[in-house]
C-alpha positions in Angstrom: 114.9 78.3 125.6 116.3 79.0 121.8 117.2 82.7 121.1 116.0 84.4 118.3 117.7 85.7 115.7 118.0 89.0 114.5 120.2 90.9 111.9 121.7 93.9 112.8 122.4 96.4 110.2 125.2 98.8 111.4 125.7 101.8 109.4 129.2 103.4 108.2 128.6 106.3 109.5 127.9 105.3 112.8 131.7 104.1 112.8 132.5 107.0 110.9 130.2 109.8 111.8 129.6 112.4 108.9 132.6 115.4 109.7 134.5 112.9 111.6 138.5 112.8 110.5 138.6 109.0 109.0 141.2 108.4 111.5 141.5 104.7 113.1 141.3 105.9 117.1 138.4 107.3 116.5 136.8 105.2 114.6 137.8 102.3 117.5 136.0 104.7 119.9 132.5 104.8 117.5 133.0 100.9 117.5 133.4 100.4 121.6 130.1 102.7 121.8 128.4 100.6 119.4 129.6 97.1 120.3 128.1 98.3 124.1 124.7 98.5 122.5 124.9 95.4 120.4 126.3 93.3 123.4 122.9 93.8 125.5 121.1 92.4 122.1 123.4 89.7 122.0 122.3 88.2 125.2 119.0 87.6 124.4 119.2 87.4 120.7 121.9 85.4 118.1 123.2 88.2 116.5 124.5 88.1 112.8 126.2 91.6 112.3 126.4 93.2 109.3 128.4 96.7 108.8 128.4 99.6 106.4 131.9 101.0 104.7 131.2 103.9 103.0 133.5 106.1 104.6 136.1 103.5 104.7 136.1 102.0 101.3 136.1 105.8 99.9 139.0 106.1 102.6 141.4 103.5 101.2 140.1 104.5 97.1 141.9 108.3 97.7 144.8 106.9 99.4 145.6 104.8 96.4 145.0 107.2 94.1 147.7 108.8 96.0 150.5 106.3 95.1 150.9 106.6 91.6 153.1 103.9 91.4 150.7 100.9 90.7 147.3 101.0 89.4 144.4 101.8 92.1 143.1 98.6 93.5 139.2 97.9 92.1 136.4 98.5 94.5 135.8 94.2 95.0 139.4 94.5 97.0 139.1 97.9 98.9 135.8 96.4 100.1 136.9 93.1 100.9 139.8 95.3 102.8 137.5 96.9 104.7 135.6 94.0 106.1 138.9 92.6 107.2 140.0 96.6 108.9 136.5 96.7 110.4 135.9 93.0 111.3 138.5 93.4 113.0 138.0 96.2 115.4 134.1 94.9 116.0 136.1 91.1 117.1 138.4 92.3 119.2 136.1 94.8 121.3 133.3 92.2 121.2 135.8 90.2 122.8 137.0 92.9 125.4 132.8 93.1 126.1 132.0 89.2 126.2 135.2 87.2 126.7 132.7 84.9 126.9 131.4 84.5 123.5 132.2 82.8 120.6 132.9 86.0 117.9 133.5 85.1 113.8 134.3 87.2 111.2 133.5 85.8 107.9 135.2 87.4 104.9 132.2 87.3 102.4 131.3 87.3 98.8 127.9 88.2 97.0 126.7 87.6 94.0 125.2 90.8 91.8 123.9 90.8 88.1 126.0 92.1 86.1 123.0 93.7 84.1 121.6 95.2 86.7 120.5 98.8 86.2 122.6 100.0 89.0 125.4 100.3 87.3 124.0 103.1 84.9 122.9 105.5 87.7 125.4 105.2 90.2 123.9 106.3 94.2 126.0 104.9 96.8 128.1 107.1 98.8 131.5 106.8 99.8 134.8 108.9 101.4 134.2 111.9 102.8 132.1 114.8 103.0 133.0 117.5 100.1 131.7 121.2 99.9 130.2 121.7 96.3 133.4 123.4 94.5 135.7 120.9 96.3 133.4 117.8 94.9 133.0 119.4 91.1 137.1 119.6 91.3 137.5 116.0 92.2 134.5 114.8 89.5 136.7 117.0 87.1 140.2 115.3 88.1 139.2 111.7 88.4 135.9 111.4 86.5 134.0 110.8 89.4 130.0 110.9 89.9 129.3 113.0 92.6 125.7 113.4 94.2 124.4 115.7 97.5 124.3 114.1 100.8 122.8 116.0 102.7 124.6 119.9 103.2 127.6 118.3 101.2 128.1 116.3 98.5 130.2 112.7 98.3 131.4 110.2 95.5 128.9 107.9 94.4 129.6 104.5 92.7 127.3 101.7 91.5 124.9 99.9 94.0 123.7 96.8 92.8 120.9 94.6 94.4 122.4 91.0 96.0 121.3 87.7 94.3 123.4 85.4 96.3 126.0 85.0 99.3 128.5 82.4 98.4 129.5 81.6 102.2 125.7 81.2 103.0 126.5 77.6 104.2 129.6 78.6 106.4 127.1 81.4 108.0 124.7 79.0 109.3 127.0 76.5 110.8 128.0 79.6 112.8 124.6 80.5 113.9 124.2 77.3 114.8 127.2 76.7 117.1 126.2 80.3 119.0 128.6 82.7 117.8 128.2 86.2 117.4 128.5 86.3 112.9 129.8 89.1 111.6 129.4 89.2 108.0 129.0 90.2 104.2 130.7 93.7 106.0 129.9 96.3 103.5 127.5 94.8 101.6 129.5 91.9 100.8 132.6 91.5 98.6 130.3 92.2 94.9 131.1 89.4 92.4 129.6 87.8 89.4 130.1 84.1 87.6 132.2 84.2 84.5 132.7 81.5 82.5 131.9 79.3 85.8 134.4 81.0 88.2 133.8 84.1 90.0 135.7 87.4 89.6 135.0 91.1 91.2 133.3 93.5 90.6 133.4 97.4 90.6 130.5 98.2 92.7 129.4 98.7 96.6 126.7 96.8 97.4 124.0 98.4 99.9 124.4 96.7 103.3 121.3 97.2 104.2 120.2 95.9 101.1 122.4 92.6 101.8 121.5 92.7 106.2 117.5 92.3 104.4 118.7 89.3 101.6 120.4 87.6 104.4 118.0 87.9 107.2 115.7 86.1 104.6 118.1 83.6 103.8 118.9 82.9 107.3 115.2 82.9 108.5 115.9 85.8 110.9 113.0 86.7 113.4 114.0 90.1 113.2 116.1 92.7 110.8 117.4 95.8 113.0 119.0 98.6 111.4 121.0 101.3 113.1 121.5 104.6 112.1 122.4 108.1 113.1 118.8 108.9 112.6 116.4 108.1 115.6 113.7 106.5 113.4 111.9 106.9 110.2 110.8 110.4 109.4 108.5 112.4 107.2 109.6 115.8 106.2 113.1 115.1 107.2 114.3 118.3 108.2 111.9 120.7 108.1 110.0 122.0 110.4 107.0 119.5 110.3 109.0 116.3 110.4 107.5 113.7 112.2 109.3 110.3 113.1 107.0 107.0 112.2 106.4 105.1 115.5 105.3 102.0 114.0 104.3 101.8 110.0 104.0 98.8 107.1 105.0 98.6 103.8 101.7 99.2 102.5 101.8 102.8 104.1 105.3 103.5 103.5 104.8 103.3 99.8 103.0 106.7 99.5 106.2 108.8 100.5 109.6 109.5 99.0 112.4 109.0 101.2 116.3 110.2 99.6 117.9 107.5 97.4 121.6 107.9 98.7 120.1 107.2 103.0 116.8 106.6 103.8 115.3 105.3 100.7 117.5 101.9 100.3 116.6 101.3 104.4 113.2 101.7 103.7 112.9 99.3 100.3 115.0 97.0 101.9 113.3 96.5 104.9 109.6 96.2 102.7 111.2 93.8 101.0 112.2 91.5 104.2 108.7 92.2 105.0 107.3 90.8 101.7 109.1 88.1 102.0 108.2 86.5 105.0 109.9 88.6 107.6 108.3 89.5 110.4 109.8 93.0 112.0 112.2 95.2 111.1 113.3 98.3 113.2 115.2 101.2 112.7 116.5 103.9 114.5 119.6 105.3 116.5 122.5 102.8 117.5 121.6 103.8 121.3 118.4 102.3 121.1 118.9 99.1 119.7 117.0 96.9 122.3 114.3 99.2 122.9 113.8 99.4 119.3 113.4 95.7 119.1 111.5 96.1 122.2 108.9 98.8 120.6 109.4 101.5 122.8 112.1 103.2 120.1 112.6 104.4 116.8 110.5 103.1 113.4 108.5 99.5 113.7 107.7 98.3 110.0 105.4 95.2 110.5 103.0 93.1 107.9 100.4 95.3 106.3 
């Protein structure tokens, strides 16, 4: 019988929790808890993986800021960086899990417009966690936009919308022969056409924004996203939330959820919906196959 296929979002911070020193042990620890999860989906689903890198693309940006010797490296090379760093790590304990399997890492590029409105109101977060005076400092020192996220506050940068993923063919091929795909890590490399030949751009592309474009491109019978967050919730955090056991996009539209976490999970998923898709589900990294099994976190089906 032919597996499924589902594409499986994996947040930043569940590699990097929020708090967490960005240090490399830990961060392989976070990744053998999560690759455990992701292995029991990936023996009854193809799984095409796709990871966040906020904490580690903001990561590498203040350590070269910190050599003054060169110019900083642009945000197209820290993120391709970290799809290599973190590509890595997933490979190798996938590997450790399901010797096995076939595991590829594919060092991708997407498209963005170069127009797109992103760019003016930048809400992506990266780095670390700041208190308020430590963030206004930094916005001060390196002209930074800074937002809240959550208690703290964290650099922001552009977050344009993917319109293409140049190694879409490659991606397939791999599906097809069975492996386990990881891919467009972070969002995908962003780049643009100019003058027929592409070139970076400065900008971190949502991943769950890309997991949603690819699962459509790739015909996925499923998008999955993992979070630290066990579901979908109304009122987040007060004392009247209530976590959404199964919803639509029809529903969904008549609540706000934050534009720097929730809210690009929740359009992105719609939009797989609207599209064609068939289920999405969200929730906590523990739960991955009971969320695809419905008896965990958020289920966001046709209206």
């Amino acid at each position: 019988m032919t597996k499924k296929t589902v594409v499986v979002a994996l947040g930043g911070n569940a590699l990097l929790r929020r708090g967490e020193p960005l240090e490399a042990d830990i961060q392989r620890h976070n990744i053998e808890i999560a690759v455990h999860t992701i292995a029991q989906i990936a023996r009854e689903y193809n799984v095409v993986l796709v990871h966040g890198n906020g904490p580690q693309v903001g990561l590498l940006a203040l350590q070269g800021m910190s050599y003054q010797a060169v110019n900083p490296y642009p945000l197209d090379v820290l993120g391709s960086e970290t799809q290599g760093m973190i590509g890595y790590m997933l490979m190798q304990e996938f590997k450790n899990t399901m010797p096995e399997s076939q595991v590829s890492c594919l060092l991708t590029q997407m498209t963005v417009d170069p127009a797109d409105p992103a760019f003016a109101n930048p809400t992506k977060p990266i780095g670390p966690v700041y208190s308020r005076e430590e963030a206004i400092e930094l916005a001060e020192k390196y002209c930074w936009t800074v937002k809240p996220d959550g208690q703290y506050f964290r650099r922001v940068v552009p977050s344009p919308l993917p319109t293409g993923i140049v190694e879409a063919e490659a991606i397939h091929q791999l599906i097809t022969e069975g492996h386990i795909v990881i891919c467009t890590g972070g969002g995908g490399i962003p780049v643009k056409y100019e003058n027929g030949k592409l070139t970076g751009v400065e900008a971190v592309i949502d991943k769950d924004m890309s997991a949603a474009f690819l699962a459509r491109q790739i015909g996925a019978d499923a998008l999955l996203i993992l979070t630290d967050a066990d579901g979908v919730y109304l009122d987040w955090g007060t004392p009247a939330q209530t976590r959404l056991q199964a919803t639509t996009p029809k529903a969904l539209k008549r609540y706000q959820f934050d534009a720097g976490s929730m809210g690009p999970k929740i359009e992105a998923s719609c939009e797989f919906i609207r599209q064609g898709g068939k289920v999405v589900g969200i929730g906590a990294l523990k739960d991955g196959l009971k969320i695809l099994e419905g008896t965990a976190g958020t289920c966001i089906t046709h209206d």
